[in-house]
C-alpha positions in Angstrom: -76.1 65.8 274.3 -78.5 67.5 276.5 -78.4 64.6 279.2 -74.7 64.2 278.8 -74.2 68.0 279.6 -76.7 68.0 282.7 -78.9 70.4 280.9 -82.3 71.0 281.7 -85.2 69.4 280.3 -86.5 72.7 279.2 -83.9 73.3 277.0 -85.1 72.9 273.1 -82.6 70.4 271.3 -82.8 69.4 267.7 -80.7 68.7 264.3 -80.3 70.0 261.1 -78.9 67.6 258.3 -76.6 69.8 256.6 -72.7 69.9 255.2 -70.3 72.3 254.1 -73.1 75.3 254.7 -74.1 74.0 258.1 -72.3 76.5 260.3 -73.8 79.6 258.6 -77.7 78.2 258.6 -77.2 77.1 262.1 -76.4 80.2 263.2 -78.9 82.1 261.6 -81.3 79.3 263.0 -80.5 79.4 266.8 -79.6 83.1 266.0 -83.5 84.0 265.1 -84.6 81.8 268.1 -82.6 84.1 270.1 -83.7 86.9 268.9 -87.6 86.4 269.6 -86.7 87.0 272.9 -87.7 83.6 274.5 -84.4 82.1 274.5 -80.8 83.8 276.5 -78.7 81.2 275.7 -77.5 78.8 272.6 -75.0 76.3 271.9 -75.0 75.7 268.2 -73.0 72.1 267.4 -71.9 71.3 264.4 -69.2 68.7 262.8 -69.0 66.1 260.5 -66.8 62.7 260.7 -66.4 62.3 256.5 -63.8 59.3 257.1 -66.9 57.1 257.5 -68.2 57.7 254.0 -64.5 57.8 252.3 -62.4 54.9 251.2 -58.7 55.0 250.6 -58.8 53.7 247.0 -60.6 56.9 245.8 -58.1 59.5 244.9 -60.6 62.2 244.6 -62.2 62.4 248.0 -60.1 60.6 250.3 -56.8 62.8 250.5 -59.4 65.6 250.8 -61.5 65.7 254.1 -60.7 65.7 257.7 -62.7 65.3 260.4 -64.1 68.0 263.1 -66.5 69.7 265.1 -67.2 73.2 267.4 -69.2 74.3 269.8 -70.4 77.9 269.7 -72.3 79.7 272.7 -74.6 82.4 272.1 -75.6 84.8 274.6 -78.7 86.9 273.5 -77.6 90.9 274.9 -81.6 92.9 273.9 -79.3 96.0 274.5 -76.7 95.4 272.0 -77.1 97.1 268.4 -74.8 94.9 267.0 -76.6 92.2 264.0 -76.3 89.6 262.0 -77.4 89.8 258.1 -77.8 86.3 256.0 -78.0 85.4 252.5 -79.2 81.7 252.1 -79.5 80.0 248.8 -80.4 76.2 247.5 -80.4 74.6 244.6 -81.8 71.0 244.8 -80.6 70.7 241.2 -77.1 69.9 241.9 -77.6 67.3 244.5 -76.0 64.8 242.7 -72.4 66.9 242.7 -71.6 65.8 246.6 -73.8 62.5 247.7 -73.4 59.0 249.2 -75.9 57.0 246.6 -77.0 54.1 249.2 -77.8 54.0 252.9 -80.8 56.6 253.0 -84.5 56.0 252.9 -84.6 56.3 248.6 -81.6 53.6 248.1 -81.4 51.7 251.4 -77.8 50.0 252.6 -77.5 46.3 251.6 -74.6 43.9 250.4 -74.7 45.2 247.1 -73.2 48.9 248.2 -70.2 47.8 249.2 -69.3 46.6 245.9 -66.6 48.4 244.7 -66.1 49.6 240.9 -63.5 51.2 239.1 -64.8 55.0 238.2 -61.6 55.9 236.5 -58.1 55.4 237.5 -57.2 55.7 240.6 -60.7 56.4 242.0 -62.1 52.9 242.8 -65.5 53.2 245.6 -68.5 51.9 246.3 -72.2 53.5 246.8 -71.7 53.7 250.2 -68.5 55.9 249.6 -69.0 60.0 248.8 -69.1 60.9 245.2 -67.4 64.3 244.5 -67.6 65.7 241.2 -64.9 68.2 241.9 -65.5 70.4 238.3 -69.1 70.4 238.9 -68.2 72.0 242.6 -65.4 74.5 241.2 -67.9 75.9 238.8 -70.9 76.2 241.5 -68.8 77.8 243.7 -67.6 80.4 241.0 -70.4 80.9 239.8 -72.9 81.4 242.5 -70.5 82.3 246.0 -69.2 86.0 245.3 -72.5 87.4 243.9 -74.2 85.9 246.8 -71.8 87.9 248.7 -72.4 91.0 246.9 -75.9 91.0 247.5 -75.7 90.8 251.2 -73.2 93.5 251.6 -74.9 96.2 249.4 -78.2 94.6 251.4 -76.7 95.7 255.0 -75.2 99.0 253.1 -71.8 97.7 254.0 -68.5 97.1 251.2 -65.9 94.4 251.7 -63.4 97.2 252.8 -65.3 97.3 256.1 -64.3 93.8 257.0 -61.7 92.6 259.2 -61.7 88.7 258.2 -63.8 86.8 255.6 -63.9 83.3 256.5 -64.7 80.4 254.3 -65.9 77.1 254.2 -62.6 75.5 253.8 -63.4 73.6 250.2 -60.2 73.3 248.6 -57.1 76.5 248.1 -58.0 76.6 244.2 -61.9 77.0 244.8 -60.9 79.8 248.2 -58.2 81.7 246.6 -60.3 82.0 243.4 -63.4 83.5 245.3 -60.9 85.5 247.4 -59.3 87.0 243.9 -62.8 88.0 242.6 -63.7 89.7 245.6 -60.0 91.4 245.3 -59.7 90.6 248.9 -56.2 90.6 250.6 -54.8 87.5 251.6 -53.9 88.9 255.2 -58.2 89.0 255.7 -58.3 85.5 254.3 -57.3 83.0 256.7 -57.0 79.0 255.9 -56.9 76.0 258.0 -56.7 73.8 255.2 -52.5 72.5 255.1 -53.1 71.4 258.5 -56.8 69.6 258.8 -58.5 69.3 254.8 -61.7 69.9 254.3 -63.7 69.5 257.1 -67.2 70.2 256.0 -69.9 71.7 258.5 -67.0 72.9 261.3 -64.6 74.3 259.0 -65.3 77.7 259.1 -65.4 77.5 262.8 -62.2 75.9 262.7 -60.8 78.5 261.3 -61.5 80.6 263.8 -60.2 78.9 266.5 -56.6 77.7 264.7 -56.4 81.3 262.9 -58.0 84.2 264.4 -58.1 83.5 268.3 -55.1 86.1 269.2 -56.8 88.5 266.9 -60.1 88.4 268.0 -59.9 88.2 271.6 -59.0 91.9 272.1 -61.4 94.8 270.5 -64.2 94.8 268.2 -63.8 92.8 264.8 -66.4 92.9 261.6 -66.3 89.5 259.8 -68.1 88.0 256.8 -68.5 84.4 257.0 -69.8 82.0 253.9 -70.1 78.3 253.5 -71.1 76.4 250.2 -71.7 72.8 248.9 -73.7 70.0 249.4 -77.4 70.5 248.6 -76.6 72.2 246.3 -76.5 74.8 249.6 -74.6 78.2 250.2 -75.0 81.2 252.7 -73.0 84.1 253.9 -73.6 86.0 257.2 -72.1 89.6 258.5 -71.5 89.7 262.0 -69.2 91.7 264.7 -67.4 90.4 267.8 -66.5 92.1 270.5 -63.5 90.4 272.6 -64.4 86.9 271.2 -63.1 83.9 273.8 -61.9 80.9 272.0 -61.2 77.8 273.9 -57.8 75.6 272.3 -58.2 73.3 269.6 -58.8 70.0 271.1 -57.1 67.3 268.8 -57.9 63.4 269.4 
C-alpha cells in the first residue's frame, strides 16, 4: 500500500492481526506514535473480507458478516488540548469462541479442511470455515463491554451524558441494543449500520461513521465514545472529540 499510494519510503508501514476490536487498537496504536511527536501524519487501514472464511451451508455465520474496510487520516495538531482515552482488555481464554481451526501455523491448510461435517442442523462447514459460538459471544459481550466502559469514563472524569454518539462494533442488534440498554443510553446516540451491510468486523465501527453520522459531524465539535469487542477474546473503548470531521462517500463495489 505504500508503493501503490506513491508514498515515501520513509514512511513506517506495518499490520496488526486483529478483528472485531481492530479499529479501536489501531487507533490508539498510530494515535501514541503520533503523539511522541516524530510522526504529523497517519493513515490507519483497517477491514476485513469474512466471505473467504464463510460458507453458505452454515446458518450461523454466513447470513451474518459483510465485507468492508476505511481509511482514517490523522493529522497530529501539538497545540490542540483535545485527547483520546483507551481502555484495552484481552482474554486469550475465549479464543476458541470466534476462530477458523485450520490454515495457521498450529493446524496448517491441507485436503482434510475442506471436509465438511454436519455440526447441527442447518450449520454444515468445514475447518477452514469461521466457527462462531454465538451464546458464548452474547455472554462476553454482557458481561465484560459496559463495565469496561464505566471504567474509562469515571477514568477521564467524564459520564455517558457528555456524549454525543457512542459507536459500536456492529456484532449483532440483540448483543448492541442490550449494551445500549445497560448503559440507559438513548437510541438517537446509538447509531447502526447493521440492516444494510452485517457485521463487518474490524471496519464496522468506522462504517458507521461514514453511512450514519457524516451530516452530523461535519459541522461543530462532537464528543464520541467508540468500543469494539470479539475475537481474541479482545475489547477496547476510546473517548475522543471531532471538530468538523470530513467524511468521504461510502464507496460500494
Amino acid at each position: 500500500l505504500q508503493d501503490r499510494l506513491g508514498l515515501s519510503k520513509s514512511t513506517m508501514a506495518f499490520d496488526i492481526q486483529m478483528g472485531c476490536s481492530g479499529y479501536v487498537y489501531g487507533l490508539s496504536v498510530i494515535s501514541n506514535l503520533m503523539s511522541s511527536g516524530n510522526f504529523r501524519k497517519g493513515l490507519l487501514l483497517v477491514g476485513d473480507k469474512s466471505s473467504l472464511s464463510l460458507t453458505k451451508t452454515d446458518k450461523s455465520a454466513y447470513p451474518i458478516f459483510g465485507d468492508a474496510g476505511s481509511a482514517t487520516l490523522l493529522n497530529y495538531n501539538p497545540n490542540s488540548n483535545s485527547k483520546m482515552d483507551f481502555n484495552l482488555q484481552s482474554d486469550g481464554a475465549g479464543y476458541k469462541s470466534i476462530i477458523i481451526e485450520d490454515g495457521g501455523a498450529r493446524n496448517p491448510y491441507s485436503s482434510k479442511s475442506e471436509i465438511k461435517r454436519e455440526v447441527e442442523p442447518g450449520v454444515v462447514r468445514s475447518k477452514r470455515n469461521l466457527v462462531l459460538e454465538g451464546i458464548d459471544i452474547f455472554n462476553f459481550s454482557m458481561r465484560e463491554v459496559a463495565p469496561n466502559i464505566i471504567d474509562l469514563i469515571n477514568y477521564n472524569h467524564t459520564s455517558l451524558d457528555d456524549y454525543d454518539f457512542f459507536v459500536f462494533h456492529q456484532a449483532n442488534k440483540l448483543i448492541n441494543d442490550s449494551i445500549r440498554k445497560k448503559l440507559k443510553v438513548t437510541p438517537e446516540k446509538f447509531p447502526s449500520s447493521l440492516r444494510d451491510f452485517g457485521n463487518t468486523s474490524s471496519a464496522s465501527i468506522p462504517l458507521t461513521i461514514v453511512t450514519e453520522l457524516s451530516d452530523s459531524l461535519k459541522s461543530g465539535k462532537k464528543s464520541l465514545l467508540l468500543s469494539g469487542f470479539g475475537v481474541g477474546l479482545s475489547w477496547g473503548t476510546v473517548t475522543l472529540n471531532t471538530d468538523n470531521l470530513f467524511c468521504l462517500p461510502l464507496l460500494e463495489i
